[in-house]
C-alpha positions in Angstrom: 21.3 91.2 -2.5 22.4 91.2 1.2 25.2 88.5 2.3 24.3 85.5 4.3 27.1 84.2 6.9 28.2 83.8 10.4 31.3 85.8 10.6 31.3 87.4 13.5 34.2 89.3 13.0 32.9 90.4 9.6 29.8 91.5 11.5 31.9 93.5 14.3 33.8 95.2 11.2 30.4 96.6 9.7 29.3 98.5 12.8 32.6 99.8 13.2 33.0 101.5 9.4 29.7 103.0 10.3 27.4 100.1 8.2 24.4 98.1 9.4 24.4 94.5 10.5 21.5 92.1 11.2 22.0 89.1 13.4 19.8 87.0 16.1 18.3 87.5 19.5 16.7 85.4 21.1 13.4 87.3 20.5 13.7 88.9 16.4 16.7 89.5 14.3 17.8 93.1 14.8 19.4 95.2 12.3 22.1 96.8 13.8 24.3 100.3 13.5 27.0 101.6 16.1 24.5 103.5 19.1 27.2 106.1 19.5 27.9 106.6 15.4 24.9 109.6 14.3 25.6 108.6 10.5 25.1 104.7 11.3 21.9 105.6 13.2 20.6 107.6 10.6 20.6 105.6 7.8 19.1 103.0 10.0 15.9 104.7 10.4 16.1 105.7 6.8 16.6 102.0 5.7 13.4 100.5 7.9 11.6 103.7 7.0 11.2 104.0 10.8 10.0 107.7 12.1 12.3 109.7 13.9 10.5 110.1 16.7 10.1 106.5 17.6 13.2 105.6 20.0 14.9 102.3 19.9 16.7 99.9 21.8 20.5 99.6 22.6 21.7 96.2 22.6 24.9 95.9 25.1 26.8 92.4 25.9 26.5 93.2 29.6 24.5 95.3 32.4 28.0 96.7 33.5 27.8 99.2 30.8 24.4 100.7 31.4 25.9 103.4 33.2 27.2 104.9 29.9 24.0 105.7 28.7 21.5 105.6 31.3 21.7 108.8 33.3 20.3 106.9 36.4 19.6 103.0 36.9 17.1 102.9 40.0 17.1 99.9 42.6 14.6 98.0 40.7 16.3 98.0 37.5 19.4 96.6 39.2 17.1 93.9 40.7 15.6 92.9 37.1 18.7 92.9 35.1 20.4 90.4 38.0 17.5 88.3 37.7 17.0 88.7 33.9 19.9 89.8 31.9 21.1 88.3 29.5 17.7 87.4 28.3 14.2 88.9 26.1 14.0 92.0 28.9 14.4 96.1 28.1 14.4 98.0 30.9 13.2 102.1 30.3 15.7 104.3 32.1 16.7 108.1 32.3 18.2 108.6 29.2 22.3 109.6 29.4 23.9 111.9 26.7 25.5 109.0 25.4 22.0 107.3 23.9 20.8 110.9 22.2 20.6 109.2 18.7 18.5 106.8 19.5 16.3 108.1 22.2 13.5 109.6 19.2 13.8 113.3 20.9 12.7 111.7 24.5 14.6 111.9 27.4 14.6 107.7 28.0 16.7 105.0 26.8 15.7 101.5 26.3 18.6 99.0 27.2 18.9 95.5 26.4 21.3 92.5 26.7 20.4 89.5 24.7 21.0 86.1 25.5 21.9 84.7 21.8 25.4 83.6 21.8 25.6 84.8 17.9 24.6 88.3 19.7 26.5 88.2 22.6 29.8 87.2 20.6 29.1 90.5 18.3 28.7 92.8 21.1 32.3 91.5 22.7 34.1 91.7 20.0 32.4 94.9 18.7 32.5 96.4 22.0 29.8 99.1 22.0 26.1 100.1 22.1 24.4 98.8 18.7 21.2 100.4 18.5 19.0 97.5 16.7 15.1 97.9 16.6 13.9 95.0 14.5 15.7 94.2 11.2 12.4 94.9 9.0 10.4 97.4 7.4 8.7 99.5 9.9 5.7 98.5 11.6 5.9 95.0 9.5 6.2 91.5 10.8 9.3 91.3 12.6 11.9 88.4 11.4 12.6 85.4 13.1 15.3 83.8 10.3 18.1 85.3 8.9 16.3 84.6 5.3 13.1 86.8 6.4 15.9 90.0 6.7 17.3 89.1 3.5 13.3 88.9 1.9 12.5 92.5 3.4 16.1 94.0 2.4 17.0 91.9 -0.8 18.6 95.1 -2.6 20.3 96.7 0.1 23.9 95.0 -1.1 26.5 95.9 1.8 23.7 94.8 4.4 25.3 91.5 5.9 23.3 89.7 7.7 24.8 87.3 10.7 23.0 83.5 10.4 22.0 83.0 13.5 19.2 80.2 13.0 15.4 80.4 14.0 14.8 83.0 17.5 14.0 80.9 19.8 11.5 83.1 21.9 10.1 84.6 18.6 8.6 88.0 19.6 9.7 90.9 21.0 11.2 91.6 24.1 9.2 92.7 27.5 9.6 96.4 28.3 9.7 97.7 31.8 10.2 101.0 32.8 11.9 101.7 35.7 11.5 105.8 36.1 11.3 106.9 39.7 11.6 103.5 41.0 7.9 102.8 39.5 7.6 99.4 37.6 5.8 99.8 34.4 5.2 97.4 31.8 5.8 99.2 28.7 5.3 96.3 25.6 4.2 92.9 27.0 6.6 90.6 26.4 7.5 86.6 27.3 8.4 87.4 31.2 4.9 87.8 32.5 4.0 90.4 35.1 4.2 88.0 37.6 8.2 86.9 36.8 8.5 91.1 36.8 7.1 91.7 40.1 8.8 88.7 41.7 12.3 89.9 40.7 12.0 93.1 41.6 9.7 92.5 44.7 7.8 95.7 43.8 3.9 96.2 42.6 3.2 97.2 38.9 1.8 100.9 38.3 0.3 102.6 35.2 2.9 104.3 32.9 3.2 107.8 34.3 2.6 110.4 31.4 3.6 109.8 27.9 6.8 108.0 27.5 8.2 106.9 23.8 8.7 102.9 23.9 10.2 101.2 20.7 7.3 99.0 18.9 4.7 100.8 21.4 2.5 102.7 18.3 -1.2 101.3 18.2 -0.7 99.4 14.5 2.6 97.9 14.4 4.0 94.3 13.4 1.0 93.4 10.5 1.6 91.3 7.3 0.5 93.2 4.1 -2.8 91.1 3.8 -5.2 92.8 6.2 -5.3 90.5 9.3 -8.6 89.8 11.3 -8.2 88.3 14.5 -11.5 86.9 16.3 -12.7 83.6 17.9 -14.6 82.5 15.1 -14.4 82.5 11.4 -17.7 81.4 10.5 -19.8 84.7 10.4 -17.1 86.7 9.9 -16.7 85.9 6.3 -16.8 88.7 3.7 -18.6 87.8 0.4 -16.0 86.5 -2.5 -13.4 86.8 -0.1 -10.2 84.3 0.4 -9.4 83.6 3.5 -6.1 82.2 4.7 -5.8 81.3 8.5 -4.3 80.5 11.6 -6.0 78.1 13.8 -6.6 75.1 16.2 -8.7 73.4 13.6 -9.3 74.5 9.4 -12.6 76.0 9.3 -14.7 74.8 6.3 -14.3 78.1 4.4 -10.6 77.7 4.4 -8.9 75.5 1.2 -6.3 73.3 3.2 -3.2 75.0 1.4 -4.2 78.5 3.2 -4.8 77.2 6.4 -1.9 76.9 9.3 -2.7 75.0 12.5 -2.1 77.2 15.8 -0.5 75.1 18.3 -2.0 75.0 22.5 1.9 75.5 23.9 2.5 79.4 24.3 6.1 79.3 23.9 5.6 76.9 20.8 3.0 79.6 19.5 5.4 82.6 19.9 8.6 81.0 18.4 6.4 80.4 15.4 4.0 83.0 15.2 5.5 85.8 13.2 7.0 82.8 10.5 3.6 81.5 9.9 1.8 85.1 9.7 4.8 85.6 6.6 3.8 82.4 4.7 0.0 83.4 5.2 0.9 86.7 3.9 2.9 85.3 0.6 -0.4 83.3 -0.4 -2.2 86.3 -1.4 -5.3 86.0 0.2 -7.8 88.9 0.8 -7.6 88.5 4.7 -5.5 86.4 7.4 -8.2 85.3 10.0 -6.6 84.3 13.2 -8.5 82.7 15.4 -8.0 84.6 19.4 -5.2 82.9 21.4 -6.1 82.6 25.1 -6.6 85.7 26.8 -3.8 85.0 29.3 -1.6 85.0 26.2 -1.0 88.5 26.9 2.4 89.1 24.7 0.6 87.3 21.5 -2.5 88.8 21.6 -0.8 92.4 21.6 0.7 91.7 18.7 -2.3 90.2 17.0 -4.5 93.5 18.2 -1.4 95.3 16.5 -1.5 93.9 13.4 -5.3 93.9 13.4 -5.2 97.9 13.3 -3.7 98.2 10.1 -6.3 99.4 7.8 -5.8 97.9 4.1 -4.0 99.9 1.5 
């Protein structure tokens, strides 16, 4: 069973013996290994079962230091890490020799600096690059407690975990690319395309050609109960089926106990989203309906439309 606390130093010690940490963002809990160790990074794609070919992102406790892994940060990057950073942005640059383990065979790197003071107290006193995708199984929910790591890794023993309370933002960070001075959003995120464009007083293009992006795969952050996701519930409903759900108000088909009420605030519904899509998924029903969030939700309902692709075991 993994170890719950909030040493910092404890955690900082991990990453430096070449072991795995998790601790909060303010997005997910991450689950940490030293960016610049191969061995570290290694078993951290063996432990989330994570392809090798899927890149992810270096966490840093400052900007300053993207230079030692970025081969080039362009003009706009600059302008959306001053207006951004520390906060839930990544910003897609040429990737430096530096970020080779954790790139997935491309030739970007995703940077990061987290605003969580239990993260940005690790990466001080650690003093590195920690390459941490999310600290779960891949292409499950993400966690959003430190007890959700421990549930998805309760028999990895020298895994600590770093207590860092409930994420306050809830789901993943925005992703930008910033190739070639062209703004891309990569992975929707809770800065909106308008707060993007703004900062970096720039227009938003189409990705140009295929570019690896951690959490970017079509199915990607589902429960294990197959997950529908439409506006209504009532003629969806499969024969002998149980239904647990996630709405504004319990349709009748839905026993109370199965049923969690979806709140109207955004960031209320993002904080929470990815806890109450775990307790759905504990009850054991035959499908999670969730009833579709707002279409200007954009960052939700891409995570919704990627849990909805998962086809059931």
């Amino acid at each position: 069973m993994p170890v719950i606390g909030t040493k910092i130093e404890t955690g900082a010690a991990q990453l430096c013996a070449g072991k795995l940490v998790a601790f909060a963002t303010e997005t997910v809990y991450g689950l940490g290994a030293d960016a610049q160790n191969p061995e570290a990074v290694e078993r951290l794609y063996a432990l989330k079962k994570r392809p090798r070919n899927h890149p992810v992102i270096i966490h840093l406790a400052d900007f300053s230091a993207a230079s030692l892994w970025a081969a080039e940060i362009p003009q706009v990057a600059k302008k959306l890490a001053a207006a951004f950073m520390p906060g839930p942005l990544t910003l897609l640059l040429p990737a430096g020799p530096a970020a080779a383990h954790t790139t997935g065979g491309g030739k970007t790197v995703a940077l990061r600096v987290p605003a969580h003071p239990q993260a940005q107290q690790l990466l001080a006193v650690f003093g590195g690059g920690v390459a941490a995708p999310s600290a779960n199984r891949f292409g499950r929910l993400s966690p959003t407690t430190a007890a959700h790591v421990r549930e998805e890794f309760s028999t990895v023993e020298d895994l600590y975990i770093l207590d860092g309370g409930s994420c306050t933002v809830g789901i993943e960070s925005t992703i930008v690319s910033c190739l070639n001075e062209r703004l891309s959003i990569m992975r929707p995120g809770m800065l909106s395309a308008d707060d993007i464009t703004t900062a970096a007083n720039g227009e938003l293009l189409p990705p140009s050609g295929f570019l690896r992006v951690p959490g970017g795969l079509p199915c990607h952050y589902a429960p294990n109960t197959p997950l529908l996701l439409a506006p209504d519930v009532a003629w969806q409903r499969p024969p002998a089926k149980t239904i647990a759900a996630l709405s504004r108000h319990r349709p009748d088909a839905v026993p109370k106990p199965l049923w969690r009420q979806a709140t109207d605030n955004i960031d209320d519904y993002a904080h929470r989203l990815y806890a109450l899509l775990r307790e759905l998924d504990a009850m054991q029903a035959d499908i999670i309906w969730v009833e579709s969030p707002p279409p200007q939700w954009t960052a939700v309902t891409d995570r919704l439309k990627r849990a909805a692709m998962r086809q059931p075991n």
